[in-house]
VEXDREN-2710 file (C-alpha; in Angstrom, 1 decimal):
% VEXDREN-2710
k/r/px/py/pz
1/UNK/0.0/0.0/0.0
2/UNK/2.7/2.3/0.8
3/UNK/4.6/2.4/-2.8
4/UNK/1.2/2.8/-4.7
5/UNK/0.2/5.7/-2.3
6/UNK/3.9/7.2/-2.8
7/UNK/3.5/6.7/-6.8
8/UNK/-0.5/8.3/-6.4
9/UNK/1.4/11.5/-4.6
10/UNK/4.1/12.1/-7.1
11/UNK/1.3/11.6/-10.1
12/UNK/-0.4/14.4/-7.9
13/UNK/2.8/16.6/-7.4
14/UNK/3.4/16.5/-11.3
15/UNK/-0.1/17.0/-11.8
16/UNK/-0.1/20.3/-10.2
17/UNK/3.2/21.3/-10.6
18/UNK/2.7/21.8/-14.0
19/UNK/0.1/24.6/-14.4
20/UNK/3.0/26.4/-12.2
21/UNK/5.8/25.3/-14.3
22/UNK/4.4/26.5/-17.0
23/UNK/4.1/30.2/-15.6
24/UNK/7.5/29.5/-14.0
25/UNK/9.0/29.1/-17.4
26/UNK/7.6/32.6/-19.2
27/UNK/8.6/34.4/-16.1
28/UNK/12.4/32.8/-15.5
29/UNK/12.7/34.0/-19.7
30/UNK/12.5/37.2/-19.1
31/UNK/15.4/36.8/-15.9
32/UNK/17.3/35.0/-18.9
33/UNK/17.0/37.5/-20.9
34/UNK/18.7/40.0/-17.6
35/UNK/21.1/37.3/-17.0
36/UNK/22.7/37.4/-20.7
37/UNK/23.4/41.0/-20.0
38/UNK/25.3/40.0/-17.1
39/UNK/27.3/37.9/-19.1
40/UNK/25.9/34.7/-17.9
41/UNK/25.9/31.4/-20.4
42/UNK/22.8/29.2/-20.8
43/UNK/24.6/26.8/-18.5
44/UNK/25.4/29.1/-16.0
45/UNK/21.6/30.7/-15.9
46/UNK/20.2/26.9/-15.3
47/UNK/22.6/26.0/-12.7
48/UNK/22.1/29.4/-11.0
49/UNK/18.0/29.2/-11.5
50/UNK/17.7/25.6/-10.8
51/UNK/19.3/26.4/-7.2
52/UNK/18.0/29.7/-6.7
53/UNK/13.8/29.6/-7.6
54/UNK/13.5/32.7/-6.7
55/UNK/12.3/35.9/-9.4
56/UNK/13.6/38.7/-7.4
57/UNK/16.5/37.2/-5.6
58/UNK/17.9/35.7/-9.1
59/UNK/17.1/39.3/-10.2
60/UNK/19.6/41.1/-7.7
61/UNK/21.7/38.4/-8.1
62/UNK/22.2/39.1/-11.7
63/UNK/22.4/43.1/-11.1
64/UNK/24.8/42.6/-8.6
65/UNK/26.6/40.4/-11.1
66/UNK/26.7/42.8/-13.6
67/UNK/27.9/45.2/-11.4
68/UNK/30.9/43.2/-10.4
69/UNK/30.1/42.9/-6.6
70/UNK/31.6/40.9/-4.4
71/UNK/30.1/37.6/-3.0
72/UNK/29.4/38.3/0.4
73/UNK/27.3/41.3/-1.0
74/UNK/25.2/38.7/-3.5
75/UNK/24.9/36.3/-0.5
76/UNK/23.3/38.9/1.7
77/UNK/21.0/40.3/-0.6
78/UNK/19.9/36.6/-1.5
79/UNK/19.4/36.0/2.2
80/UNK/17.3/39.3/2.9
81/UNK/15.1/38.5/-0.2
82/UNK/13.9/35.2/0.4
83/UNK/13.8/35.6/4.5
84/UNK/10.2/35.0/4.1
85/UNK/10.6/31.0/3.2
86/UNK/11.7/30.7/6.5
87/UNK/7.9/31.4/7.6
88/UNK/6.6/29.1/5.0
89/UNK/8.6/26.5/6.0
90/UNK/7.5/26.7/9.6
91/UNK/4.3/26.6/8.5
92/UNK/4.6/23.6/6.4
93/UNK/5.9/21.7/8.9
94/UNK/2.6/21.8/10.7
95/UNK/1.2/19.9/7.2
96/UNK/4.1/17.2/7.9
97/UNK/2.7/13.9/9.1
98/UNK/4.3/13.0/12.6
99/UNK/7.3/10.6/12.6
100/UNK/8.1/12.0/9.0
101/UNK/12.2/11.7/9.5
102/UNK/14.3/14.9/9.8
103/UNK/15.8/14.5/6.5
104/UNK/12.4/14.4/4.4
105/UNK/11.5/18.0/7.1
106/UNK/14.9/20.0/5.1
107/UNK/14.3/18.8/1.9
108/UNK/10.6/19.7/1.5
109/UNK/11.7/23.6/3.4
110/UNK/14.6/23.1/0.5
111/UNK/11.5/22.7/-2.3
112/UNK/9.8/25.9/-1.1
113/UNK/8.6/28.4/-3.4
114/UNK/5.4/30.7/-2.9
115/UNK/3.6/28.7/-5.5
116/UNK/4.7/25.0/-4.5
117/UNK/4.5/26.4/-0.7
118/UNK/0.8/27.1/-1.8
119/UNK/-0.2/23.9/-3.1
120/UNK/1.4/21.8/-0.2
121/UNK/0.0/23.9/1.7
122/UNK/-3.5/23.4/0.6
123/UNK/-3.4/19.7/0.1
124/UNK/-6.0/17.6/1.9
125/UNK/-4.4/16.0/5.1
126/UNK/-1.1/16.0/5.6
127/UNK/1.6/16.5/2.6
128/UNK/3.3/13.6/1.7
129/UNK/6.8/14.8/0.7
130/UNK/6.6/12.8/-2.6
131/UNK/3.9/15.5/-3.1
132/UNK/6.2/18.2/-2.6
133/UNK/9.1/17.1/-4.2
134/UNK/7.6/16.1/-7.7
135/UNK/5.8/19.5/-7.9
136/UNK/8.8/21.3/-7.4
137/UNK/11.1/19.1/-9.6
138/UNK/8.8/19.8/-12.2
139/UNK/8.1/23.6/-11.8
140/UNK/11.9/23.9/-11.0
141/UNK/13.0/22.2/-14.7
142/UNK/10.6/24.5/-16.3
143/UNK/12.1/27.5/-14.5
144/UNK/15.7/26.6/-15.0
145/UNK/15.3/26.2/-18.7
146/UNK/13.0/28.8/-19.0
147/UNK/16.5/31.2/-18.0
148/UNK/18.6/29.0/-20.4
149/UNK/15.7/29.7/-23.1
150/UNK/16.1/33.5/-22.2
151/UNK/19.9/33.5/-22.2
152/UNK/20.1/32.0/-25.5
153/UNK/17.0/34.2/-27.1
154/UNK/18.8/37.1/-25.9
155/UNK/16.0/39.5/-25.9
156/UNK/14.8/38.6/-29.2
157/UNK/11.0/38.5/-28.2
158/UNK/10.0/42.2/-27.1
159/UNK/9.3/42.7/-23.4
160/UNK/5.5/43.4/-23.8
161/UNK/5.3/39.7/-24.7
162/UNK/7.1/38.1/-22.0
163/UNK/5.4/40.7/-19.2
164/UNK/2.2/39.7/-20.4
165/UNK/3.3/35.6/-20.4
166/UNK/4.2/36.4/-16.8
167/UNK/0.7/37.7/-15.7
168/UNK/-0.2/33.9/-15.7
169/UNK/1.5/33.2/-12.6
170/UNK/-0.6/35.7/-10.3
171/UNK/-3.4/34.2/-11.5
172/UNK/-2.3/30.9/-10.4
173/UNK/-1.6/32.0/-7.3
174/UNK/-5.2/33.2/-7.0
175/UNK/-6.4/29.6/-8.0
176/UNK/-4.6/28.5/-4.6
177/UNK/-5.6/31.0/-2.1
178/UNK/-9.6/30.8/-3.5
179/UNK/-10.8/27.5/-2.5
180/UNK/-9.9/27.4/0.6
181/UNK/-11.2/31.1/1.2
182/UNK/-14.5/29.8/0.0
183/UNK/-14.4/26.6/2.3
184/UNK/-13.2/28.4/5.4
185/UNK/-14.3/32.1/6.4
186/UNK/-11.4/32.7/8.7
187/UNK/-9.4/32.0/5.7
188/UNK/-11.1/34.6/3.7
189/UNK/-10.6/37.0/6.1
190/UNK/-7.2/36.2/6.5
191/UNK/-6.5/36.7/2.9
192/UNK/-8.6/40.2/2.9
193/UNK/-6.9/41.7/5.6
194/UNK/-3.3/40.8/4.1
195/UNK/-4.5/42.4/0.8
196/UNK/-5.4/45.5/2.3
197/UNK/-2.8/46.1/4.9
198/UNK/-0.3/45.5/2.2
199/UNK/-1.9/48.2/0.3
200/UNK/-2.1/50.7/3.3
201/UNK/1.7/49.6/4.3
202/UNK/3.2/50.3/0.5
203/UNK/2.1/53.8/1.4
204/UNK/2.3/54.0/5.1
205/UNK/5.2/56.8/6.1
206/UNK/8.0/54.7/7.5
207/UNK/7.2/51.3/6.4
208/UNK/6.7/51.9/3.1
209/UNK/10.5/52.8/3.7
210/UNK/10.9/48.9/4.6
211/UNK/11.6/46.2/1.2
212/UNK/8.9/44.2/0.1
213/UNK/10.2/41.4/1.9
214/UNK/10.2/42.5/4.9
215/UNK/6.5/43.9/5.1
216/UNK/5.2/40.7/3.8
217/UNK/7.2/38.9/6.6
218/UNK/6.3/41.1/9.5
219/UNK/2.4/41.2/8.1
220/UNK/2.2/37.4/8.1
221/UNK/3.5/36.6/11.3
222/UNK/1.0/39.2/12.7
223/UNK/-1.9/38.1/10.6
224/UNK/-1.4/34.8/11.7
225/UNK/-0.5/35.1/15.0
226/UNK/-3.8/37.0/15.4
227/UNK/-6.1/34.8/13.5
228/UNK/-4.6/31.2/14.9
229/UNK/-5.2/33.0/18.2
230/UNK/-8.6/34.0/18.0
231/UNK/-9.9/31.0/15.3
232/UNK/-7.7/27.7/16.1
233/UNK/-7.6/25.0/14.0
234/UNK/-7.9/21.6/15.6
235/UNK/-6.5/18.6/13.0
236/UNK/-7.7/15.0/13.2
237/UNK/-5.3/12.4/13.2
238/UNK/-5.1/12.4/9.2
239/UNK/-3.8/15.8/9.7
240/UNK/-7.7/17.6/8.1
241/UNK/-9.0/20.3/10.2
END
């Protein structure tokens, strides 16, 4: 029973993945097409991609690059920009069965993007890491070679095109967040109160000062904190609420 129910999750993972891989792959282009005026090779910009999985960390990484700076400035502005998959991962731990070995814990936190966060997040029960792992194997082959494609077209496909391929992936991310904001009303609220205090902090004197990172770090763990406190969720042994 085990290997069939491990074979069902990865034909899940790739099932999934791939809508995402797909918007992973118009968006990581246009980086490619950034990279190659760093100087980067197709090689270099799918080793770089397939590690990083991260739009605007690979994009200061690739300024910063061009610039010539040194590595301890690239690693500290990767570090900064993707702080806030340290709060995912946290919170997908709480989706890990119990007894799930230490190992399998890093290397799902290691397959986190917002996206594949999203849907492991949102699966039924808890998430079996052959879940995780296939989605984000697929989305991240699509994203690596979407920079390669990039590199290697050069900017031969005008930047209207590829900005308007890359809308795709917001609207994927609304196809994650919607269902379970119409099965559960905390949820919704939740995901109303983090659109508009992101709105009022982008123009808030002060915080607006902050970088995006960091207001979307400091508003989850308040919205969260709040919400968990006043609406907690009680799992059954299968890990559903």
């Amino acid at each position: 029973m085990q290997p069939l129910m491990q074979r069902n999750d990865i034909f899940e993972g790739l099932r999934d993945g791939t809508p995402i891989a797909l918007g992973y792959f118009a968006v990581a282009f246009s980086l490619g097409i950034i990279a190659k005026g760093a100087g980067l090779t197709a090689a270099m910009g799918f080793v770089s991609s397939f590690f990083t999985r991260a739009s605007a960390g690979e994009y200061g990484v690739y300024t910063l690059i061009a610039v010539s700076a040194i590595y301890v400035e690239i690693i500290a502005m990767c570090l900064v920009t993707n702080l806030r998959y340290m709060l995912m991962s946290a919170a997908l731990s709480q989706k890990i069965a119990p007894g799930t070995s230490w190992l399998h814990r890093i290397l799902m936190a290691c397959c986190i993007t917002d996206e594949i966060f999203g849907i492991s997040i949102a699966h039924r029960g808890y998430t079996p890491p052959a879940y995780t792992y296939s989605a984000a194997l697929i989305s991240t082959l699509f994203w690596a070679s979407g920079c390669s494609a990039g590199i290697v077209a050069g900017g031969m496909l005008p930047a209207s095109i590829v900005s308007a391929l890359s809308v795709a992936l917001y609207g994927m991310f609304l196809a994650i967040i919607m269902p379970p904001s119409r099965r559960d009303s905390n949820v919704l609220l939740a995901v109303v109160v983090s659109f508009v205090l992101s709105g009022l902090c982008a123009v808030a004197p002060l915080v607006c000062e902050w970088s995006g990172g960091t207001r979307t770090i400091v508003l989850t763990i308040l919205i969260s904190a709040i919400v968990a406190w006043l609406k907690p969720v009680d799992l059954d042994e299968d890990g559903d609420a």
